[in-house]
C-alpha positions in Angstrom: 157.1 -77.4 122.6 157.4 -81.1 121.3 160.3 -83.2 123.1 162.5 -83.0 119.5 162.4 -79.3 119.8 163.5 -79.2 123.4 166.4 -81.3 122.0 167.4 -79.0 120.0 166.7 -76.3 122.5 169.0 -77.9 125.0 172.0 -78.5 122.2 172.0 -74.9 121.9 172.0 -74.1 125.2 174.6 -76.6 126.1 176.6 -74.9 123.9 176.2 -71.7 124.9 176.8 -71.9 128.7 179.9 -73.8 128.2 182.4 -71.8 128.8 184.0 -71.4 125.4 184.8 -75.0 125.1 181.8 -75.9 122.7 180.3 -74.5 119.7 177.5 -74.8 117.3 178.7 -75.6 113.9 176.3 -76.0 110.7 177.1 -79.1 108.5 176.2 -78.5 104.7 175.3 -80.1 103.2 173.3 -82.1 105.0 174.3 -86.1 104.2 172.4 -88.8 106.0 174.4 -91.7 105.6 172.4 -95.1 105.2 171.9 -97.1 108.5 173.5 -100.6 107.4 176.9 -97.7 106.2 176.7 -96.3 109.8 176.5 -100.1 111.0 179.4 -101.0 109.3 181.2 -98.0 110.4 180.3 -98.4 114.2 181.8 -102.2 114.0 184.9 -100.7 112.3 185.3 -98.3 115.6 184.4 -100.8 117.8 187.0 -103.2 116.3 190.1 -101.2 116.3 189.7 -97.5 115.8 188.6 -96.9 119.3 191.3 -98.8 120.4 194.3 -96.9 118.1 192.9 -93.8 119.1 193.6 -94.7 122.9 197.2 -96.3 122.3 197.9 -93.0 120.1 196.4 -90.7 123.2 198.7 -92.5 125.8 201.7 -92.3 123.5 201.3 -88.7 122.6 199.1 -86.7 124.9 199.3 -88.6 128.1 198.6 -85.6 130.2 195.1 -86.0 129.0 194.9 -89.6 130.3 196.6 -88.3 133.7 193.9 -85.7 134.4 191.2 -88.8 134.0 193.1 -90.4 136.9 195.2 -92.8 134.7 198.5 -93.2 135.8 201.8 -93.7 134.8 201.8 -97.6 134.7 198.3 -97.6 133.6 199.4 -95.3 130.6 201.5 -97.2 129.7 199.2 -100.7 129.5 197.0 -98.7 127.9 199.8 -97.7 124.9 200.1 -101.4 124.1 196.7 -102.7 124.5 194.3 -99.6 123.9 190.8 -100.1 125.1 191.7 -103.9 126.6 193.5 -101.6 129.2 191.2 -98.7 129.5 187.9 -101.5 130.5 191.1 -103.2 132.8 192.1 -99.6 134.7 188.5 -97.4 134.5 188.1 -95.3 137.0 184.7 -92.9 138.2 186.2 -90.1 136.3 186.9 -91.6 133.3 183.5 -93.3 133.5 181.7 -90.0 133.0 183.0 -89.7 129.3 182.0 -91.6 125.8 184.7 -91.3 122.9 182.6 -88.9 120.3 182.6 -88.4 116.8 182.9 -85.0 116.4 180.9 -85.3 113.3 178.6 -87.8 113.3 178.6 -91.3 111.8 174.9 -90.5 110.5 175.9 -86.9 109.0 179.3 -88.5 106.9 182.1 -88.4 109.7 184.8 -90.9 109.7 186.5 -93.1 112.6 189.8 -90.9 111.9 191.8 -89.8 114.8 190.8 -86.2 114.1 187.1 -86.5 114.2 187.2 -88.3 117.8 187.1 -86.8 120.9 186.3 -87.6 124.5 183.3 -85.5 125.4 181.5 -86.0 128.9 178.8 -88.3 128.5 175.7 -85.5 129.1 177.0 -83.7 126.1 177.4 -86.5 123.7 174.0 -87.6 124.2 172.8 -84.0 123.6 174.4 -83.6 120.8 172.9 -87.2 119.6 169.5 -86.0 120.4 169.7 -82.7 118.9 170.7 -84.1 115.4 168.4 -86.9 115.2 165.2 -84.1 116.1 166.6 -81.9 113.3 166.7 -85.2 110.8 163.1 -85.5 111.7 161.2 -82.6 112.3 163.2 -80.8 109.2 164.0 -83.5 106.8 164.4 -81.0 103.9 167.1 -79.2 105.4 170.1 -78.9 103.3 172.0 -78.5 106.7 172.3 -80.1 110.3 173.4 -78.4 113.4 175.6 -80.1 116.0 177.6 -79.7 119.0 181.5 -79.7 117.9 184.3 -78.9 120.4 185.7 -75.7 120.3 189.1 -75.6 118.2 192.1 -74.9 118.8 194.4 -72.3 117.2 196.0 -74.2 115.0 192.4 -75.4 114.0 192.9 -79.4 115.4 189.8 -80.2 117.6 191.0 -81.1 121.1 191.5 -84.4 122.0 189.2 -83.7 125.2 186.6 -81.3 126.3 187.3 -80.4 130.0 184.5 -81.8 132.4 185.0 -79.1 135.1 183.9 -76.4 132.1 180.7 -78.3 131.2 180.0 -79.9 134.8 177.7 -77.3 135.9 175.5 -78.2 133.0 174.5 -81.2 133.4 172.0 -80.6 136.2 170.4 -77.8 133.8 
């Protein structure tokens, strides 16, 4: 087995042993977006989407900031100055997570508040390998499969996926 297709081997197994929190989803049709598009995309997040999206966590969810060992006071810097505060106040627990696009930069996804999540570090680079080794060792797909979080009932993605449910996994 090549080291692509043990990258997709490992998305799906990720996945599966994760205790309901993450899912495979298949993206059709399959849009590769052009690498200077993705550039300019990955500037805009880095500019000030990334940042909204932490101001707009600690002003309306920030129960999901607590559990990562944020607290009150830290909160609220982080509502007014977004990620200035979170690189100010990190903590080891916080550390262990990237801010994800649920669908990917490459495959058409948008820096919009509802395609980020924070996924534990482990998974998000799973889910980067297993995309890029479909892109390349099936280039005429007219679909990509991908790590997504699992979603909720009223069909929003969550905001976080818990670490404790996809801890275990990480040594695998």
């Amino acid at each position: 087995m090549s080291q692509l297709q043990k990258h997709i081997t490992e998305g799906f197994s990720l996945a599966a042993q994760s205790n309901g929190t993450l899912e495979i989803a298949c993206i059709s049709p399959r849009i590769i977006v052009l690498p200077n598009v993705v550039q300019q995309k990955r500037e805009q997040f880095n500019q000030s989407a990334k940042s909204n999206f932490y101001r707009e966590l600690a002003k309306h969810k920030p129960e999901i900031l607590h559990q990562l060992g944020f607290n009150k006071d830290q909160i609220k810097d982080i509502e007014k100055r977004g990620t200035k505060a979170i690189r100010r106040h990190t903590n080891k627990l916080f550390d262990q997570y990237d801010l994800d696009h649920i669908l990917s930069l490459r495959l058409g996804g948008s820096n919009s508040h509802d395609n980020l999540c924070l996924t534990p570090k482990f998974v998000n680079k799973a889910k980067s390998r297993m995309e890029e080794a479909q892109i390349i060792l099936f280039p005429d797909l007219d679909y990509t499969q991908t790590i997504v979080p699992t979603k909720l009932k009223t069909g929003k993605h969550r905001s976080i996926i818990p670490l404790d449910s996809v801890n275990k996994l990480q040594a695998a």
